[in-house]
C-alpha positions as CSV (number, residue, x, y, z in Angstrom):
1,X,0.0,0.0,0.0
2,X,2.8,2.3,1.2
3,X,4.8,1.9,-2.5
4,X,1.2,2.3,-4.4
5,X,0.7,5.6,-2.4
6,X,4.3,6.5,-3.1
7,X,3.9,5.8,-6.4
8,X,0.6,7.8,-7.3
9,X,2.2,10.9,-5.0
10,X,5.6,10.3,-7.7
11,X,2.7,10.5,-10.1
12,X,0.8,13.7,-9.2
13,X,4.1,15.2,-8.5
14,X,4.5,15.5,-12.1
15,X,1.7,16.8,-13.8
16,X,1.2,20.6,-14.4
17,X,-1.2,22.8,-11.9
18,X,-4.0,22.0,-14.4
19,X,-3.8,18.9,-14.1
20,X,-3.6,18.7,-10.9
21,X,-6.7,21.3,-10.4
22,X,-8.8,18.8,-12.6
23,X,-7.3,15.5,-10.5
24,X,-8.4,17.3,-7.5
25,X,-11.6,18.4,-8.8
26,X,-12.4,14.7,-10.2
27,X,-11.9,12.4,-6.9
28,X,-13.8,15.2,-4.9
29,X,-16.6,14.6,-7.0
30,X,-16.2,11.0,-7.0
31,X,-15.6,11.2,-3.2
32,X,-19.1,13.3,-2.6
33,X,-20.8,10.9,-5.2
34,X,-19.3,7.8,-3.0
35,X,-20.4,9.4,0.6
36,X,-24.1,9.8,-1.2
37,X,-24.2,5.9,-2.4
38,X,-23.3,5.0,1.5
39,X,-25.8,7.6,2.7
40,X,-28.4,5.5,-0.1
41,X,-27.0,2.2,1.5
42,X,-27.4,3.0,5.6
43,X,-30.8,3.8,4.6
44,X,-32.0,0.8,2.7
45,X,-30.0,-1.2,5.5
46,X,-32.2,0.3,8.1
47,X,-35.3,0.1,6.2
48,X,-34.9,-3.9,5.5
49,X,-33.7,-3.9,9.5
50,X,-37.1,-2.6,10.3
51,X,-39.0,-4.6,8.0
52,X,-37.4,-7.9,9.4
53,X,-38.1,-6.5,13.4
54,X,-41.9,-5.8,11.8
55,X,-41.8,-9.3,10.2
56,X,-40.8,-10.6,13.8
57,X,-43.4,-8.9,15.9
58,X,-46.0,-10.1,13.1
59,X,-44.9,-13.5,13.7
60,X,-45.4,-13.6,17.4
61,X,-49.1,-12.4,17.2
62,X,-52.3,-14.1,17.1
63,X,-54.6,-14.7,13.8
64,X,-57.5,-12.1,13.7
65,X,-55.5,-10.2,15.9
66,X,-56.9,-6.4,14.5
67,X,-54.5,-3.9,13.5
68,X,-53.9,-0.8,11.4
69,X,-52.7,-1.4,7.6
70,X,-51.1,1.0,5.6
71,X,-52.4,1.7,2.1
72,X,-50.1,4.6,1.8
73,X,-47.6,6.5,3.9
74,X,-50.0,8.7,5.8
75,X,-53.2,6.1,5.5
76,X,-54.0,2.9,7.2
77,X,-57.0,1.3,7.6
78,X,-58.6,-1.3,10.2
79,X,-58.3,-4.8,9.1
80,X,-57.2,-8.0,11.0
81,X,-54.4,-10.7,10.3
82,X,-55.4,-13.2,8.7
83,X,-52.5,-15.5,8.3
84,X,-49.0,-14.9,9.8
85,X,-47.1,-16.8,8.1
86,X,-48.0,-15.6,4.7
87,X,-46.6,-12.2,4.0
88,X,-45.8,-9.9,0.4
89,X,-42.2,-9.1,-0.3
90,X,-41.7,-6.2,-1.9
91,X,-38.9,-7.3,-4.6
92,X,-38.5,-3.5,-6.2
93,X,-40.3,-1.5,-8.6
94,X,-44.0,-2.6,-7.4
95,X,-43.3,-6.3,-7.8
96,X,-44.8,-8.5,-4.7
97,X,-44.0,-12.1,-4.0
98,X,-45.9,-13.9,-1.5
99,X,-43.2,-15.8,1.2
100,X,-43.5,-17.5,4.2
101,X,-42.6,-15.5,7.1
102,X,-39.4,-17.8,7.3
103,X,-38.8,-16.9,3.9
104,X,-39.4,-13.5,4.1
105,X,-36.9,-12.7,7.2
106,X,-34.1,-14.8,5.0
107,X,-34.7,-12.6,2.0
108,X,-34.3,-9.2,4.7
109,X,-31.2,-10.6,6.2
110,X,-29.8,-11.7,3.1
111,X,-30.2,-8.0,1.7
112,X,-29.0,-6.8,4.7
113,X,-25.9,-8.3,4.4
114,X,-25.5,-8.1,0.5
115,X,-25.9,-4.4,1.7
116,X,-23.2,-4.4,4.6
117,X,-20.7,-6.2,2.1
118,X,-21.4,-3.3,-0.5
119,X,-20.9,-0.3,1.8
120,X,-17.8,-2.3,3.5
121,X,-16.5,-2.0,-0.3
122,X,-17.6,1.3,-0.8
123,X,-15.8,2.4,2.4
124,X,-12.6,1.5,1.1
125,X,-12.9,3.3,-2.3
126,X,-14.0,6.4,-0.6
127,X,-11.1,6.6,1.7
128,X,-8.5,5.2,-1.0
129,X,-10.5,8.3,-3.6
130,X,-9.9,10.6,-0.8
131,X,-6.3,9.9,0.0
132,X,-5.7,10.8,-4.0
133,X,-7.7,14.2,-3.6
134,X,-5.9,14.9,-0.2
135,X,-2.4,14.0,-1.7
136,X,-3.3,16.2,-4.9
137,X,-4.4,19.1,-2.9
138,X,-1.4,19.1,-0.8
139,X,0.8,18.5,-3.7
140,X,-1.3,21.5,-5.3
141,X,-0.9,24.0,-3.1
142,X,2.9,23.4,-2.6
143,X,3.2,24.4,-6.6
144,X,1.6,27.1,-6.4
145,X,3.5,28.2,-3.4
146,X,6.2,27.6,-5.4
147,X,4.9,29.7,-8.2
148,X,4.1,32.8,-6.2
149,X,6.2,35.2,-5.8
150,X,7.5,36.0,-2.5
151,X,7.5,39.4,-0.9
């Protein structure tokens, strides 16, 4: 890691200030477009944890046990379960696939940790795209140090 890093700081030592404007410019964009994909991941991880905590206390309650169901985001209606160990899985753009609940909490965990694998990966780009923009902007500013004239 230490001779790659040395390497890419031999490399950015070498370009002009132009280049090294756009280099900076480039991985902070990458690096904000990164932080936004983990920001996008946490919250599809915490919406599929909820869903499989929901799925658990469905689970553990009775049949024709009444409860509130929502038909949108702000409206639910009464109704009762019915069975609880058939639910709907939404699978993505308005697809639903009926599961059994044991099937249902497997598919949630599993995306869960398809999830946590892909911002574990995405961690490491960010940081490694962020070292480049850091090492850029430090090698930046020394040029142009160089460049000004001194009073």
């Amino acid at each position: 890691m230490a001779a790659a890093k040395g390497g890419v700081a031999m490399e950015l030592g070498k370009m002009s200030v132009e280049q090294l404007k756009a280099i900076k410019e480039q991985t902070d964009l990458e690096v904000n477009l990164l932080q936004d994909s983990l920001n996008n991941i946490r919250s599809a991880t915490s919406r599929l944890e909820s869903a499989s905590s929901a799925l658990h206390d469905l689970s553990l309650r009775p049949q024709g046990h009444p409860m509130l169901v929502p038909l949108t985001a702000s409206l639910y209606v009464p109704g009762a379960l019915d069975d609880s160990d058939k639910v709907l899985v939404d699978v993505g753009t308005g697809y639903f696939i009926e599961k059994t609940m044991a099937e249902g909490k497997d598919y949630c965990q599993r995306k869960i940790n398809l999830l946590k694998s892909n911002f574990d990966q995405l961690i490491e780009v960010a940081s490694k795209k962020k070292c480049i923009a850091d090492e850029a902007g430090a090698i930046l500013q020394a040029k142009l140090k160089q460049l000004s004239p001194t009073s």
